[in-house]
Every structure is written in C-alpha cells, then in structure tokens.
C-alpha positions, 0 to 999 in steps of 0.5 A: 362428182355432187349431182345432187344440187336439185335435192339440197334443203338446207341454205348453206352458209358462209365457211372457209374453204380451200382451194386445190393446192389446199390454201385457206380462200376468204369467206364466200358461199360454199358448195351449192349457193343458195340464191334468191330474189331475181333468178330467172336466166338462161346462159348465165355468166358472172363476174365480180366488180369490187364487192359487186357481182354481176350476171349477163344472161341471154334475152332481150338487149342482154338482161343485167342482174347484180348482188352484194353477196352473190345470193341475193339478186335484183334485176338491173337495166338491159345493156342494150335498150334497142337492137344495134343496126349491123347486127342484121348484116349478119344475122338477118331475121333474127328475133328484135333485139334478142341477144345470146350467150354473153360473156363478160371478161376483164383485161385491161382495165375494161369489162369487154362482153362479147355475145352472140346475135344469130337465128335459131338453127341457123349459121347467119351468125355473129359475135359481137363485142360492147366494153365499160370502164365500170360495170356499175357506172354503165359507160358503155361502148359499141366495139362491133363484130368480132367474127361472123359465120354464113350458111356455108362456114364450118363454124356456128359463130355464137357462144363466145368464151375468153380464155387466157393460156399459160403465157397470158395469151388471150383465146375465143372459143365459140361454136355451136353444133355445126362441126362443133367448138373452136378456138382462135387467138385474140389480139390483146389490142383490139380484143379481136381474133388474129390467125385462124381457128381451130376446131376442138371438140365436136358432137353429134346430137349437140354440143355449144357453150364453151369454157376454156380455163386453165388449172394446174397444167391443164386446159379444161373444156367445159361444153354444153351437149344434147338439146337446149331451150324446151324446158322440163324436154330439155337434154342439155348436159355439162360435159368436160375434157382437158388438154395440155395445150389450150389448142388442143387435143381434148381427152375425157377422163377415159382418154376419148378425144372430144373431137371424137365425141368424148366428155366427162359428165359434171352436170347431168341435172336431177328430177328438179334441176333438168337440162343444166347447161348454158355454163360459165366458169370464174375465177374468184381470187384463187378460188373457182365458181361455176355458173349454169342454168337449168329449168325448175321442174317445180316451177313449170320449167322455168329457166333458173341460174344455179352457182357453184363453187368449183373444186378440183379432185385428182386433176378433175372438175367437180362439185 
C-alpha cells in the first residue's frame, strides 16, 4: 500500500490508466489527486453529475463544493439554509443546524443524500434523507428519517453509506462506536430499511464511517478506527476488510474477523497528513476513487479532502 500521499511534490497530471481486470479506463487524475482551491472538509463524499463533480462534507446545513475537473474546487451554497424541525426529536441539543456524515448516492433517476444529525458522544441520533433530480439545478426535497437510535439502542444511528450487493439489492451501513457497524436492507421504493440490521464490525477504541463496495466477488468494508476531530491529536485511521456476503462475516487480510477487532490498514496517514478517515468510496465508470479527510499538519491542523484513485492488487484495496 502507497502512505506516502502527504510527501508527494510534484502535481500529477492526466494519464491513462487501467483498471483491476487491466482495461484501458478514459483520462482522469491519476494516483494522488492534486487538488486546489476550496479544500477544507471533514467526512467528504464525491460524486459525479454529467462532466460535474460534487463533494458533501459535514459542517453547517451540509456544505457543497463542486469542479469541473476534480482538481479544482469552489465552494458552492449549503443544502440546508436552516435546521429541519424534526430533526430534535431525535437528537435534541444537537449543534444549530450542524449535520455529519453525508452520503450521496444515485439510483433511480435521483441524487439521495443521506446524512446524519445527533450529539457528540451520544446515541440521541438520527439519519436522515434529502433527494434532487439534478444536483446543479438544486430541486431538493425533505424525504425525512430514515432510522434513529436512543440511549438505550445498540446501534449509534449516523454515519450512513449506500452499498449495492451482487443482485442489485440496495444496503445502509452506519454505526459509530457504540457496539460498532451495521448493515440493514433498503426498500428500492422508498430508499428506507426494510428488515433488521445486522452488526458487521466492531472496535474498542473506535470504529464509524463505513463503506461497503463491491468488486470482484468480494464485498469490502471500509471504516474509519481510533479518535476523530481533534486535528494534528487525531488517531483516525483507514482500515479494511472484505466478505463474501455483503452481511457478512468480514476478515482482514490475516484472516481476523472485523467483529472481532480485525482490519487491514490503507491509511494510516504520515507526518503531514495526520488522523486520515472520514472516507468515502466511488465508482467512476469502471474505475474506483476513494475520498478522505485528514488534518494539514502544515496548516495548524486544518481538516483538508484528500482524493485517490483506488487500485486493487491481489484481491486488496490500495493506493
């Protein structure tokens, strides 16, 4: 695996590239991207609309970046201008229209962002859902919550990812810490969970931001472990393990279950780049980016979006 990201000095530029079955994929930014402009964030996500992408990342009503290339990037206008009112039924004292964790996904000729609205160390938690037509044109739409958790759940219900399985089923993943990831089925009707859900992974010390993406026979959970949030203190770290049902059971490379504390390290971050997590994985054509934050030791910690291109060797994630 490449942790050298915070030690590269030169700018890469365009290049073809190929992907795990070794087909030529179209011109993109390759390996480490070299970003500009607007890259503050923390929990980023990407997606591509047309020639357009677009990052959601927590802060204050969801803030929106966009570029034409991926490289460059402006600020754009928040999705929410103010709090939603039910959003304190199930996370009552949270911060004043301070939402985390978005997610943005596309199925069904709509943009469906899930996100998550909750307080800080506690599970009074809910994820909630807001879908577009068009993400340039901004028609959005209130579709409500999508699942909650209280001090007495086992699950922390934030840090929601859409995953779809071998079948074309849809999944939610989510979970933060308390006894750790889930997975649970969502209705391709309503973009809701339908069933129950069913634990995956767990970490003493930290584990939250799932990914799930599928590949080659394999489903692969990506998470975030250790400490978020407290800049060049941070201890987060990208771990990953993979499974042959989308359900589960998860194993590191060395065969460790995840339920049991088991990951493979992809990020572990450098002298630069500290605490990387907060990740998100996308898939570009045939090709697969991964997007993170991590806090800019050379800039007073500051929580800056860092983006990949992801490569798979020998049935592993890496860059």
């Amino acid at each position: 695996m490449l942790i050298c990201i915070g030690i590269l000095a030169i700018s890469f530029s365009c290049s073809k590239i190929k992907d795990d079955q070794g087909k030529n994929i179209n011109e993109q930014p390759s390996a480490f991207w070299a970003l500009t402009g607007n890259v503050g964030a923390h929990d980023p996500c990407i997606i591509k609309e047309g020639s357009t992408w677009w990052v959601f990342a927590t802060g204050t009503g969801i803030p929106i970046k966009y570029s034409s290339n991926g490289l460059a990037w402006t600020q754009g206008v928040q999705r929410f201008g103010s709090a939603l009112s039910w959003w304190t039924t199930y996370a009552p004292g949270m911060g004043t229209n301070n939402v985390w964790a978005p997610m943005c996904f596309y199925y069904g000729g709509r943009y469906w962002l899930y996100y998550s609205v909750s307080v800080f160390g506690l599970k009074t938690s809910a994820i909630g859902l807001t879908s577009c037509s068009s993400i340039a044109k901004g028609d959005w739409r209130d579709d409500g919550m999508v699942i909650s958790s209280n001090s007495s759940s086992a699950y922390n219900a934030i840090d929601p990812d859409v995953s779809v399985d071998a079948s074309g089923n849809l999944w939610l993943s989510f979970g933060s810490w308390s006894n750790g990831i889930y997975v649970i089925k969502l209705s391709t009707s309503t973009m809701k969970p339908t069933g129950s859900a069913t634990q995956i992974a767990l970490k003493s010390g930290g584990i939250e931001g799932s990914n799930i993406m599928y590949n080659g026979g394999y489903y692969y959970l990506f998470a975030s472990y250790g400490l978020c949030c407290q800049g060049v203190n941070s201890t987060y770290k990208i771990g990953v393990g993979r499974a042959t049902s989308i359900t589960g059971p998860y194993y590191d490379k060395s065969g460790v279950a995840m339920k049991s504390g088991g990951y493979t390290l992809l990020d572990g971050g450098n002298s630069r780049w500290v605490g990387p997590g907060g990740q998100s994985v996308y898939k570009n054509g045939s090709s697969y980016v991964l997007i993170r934050h991590a806090y800019d030791a050379s800039n007073s910690g500051a929580p800056t979006m860092l983006i990949n291109d992801l490569y798979f060797t020998s049935g592993w994630p890496t860059y």
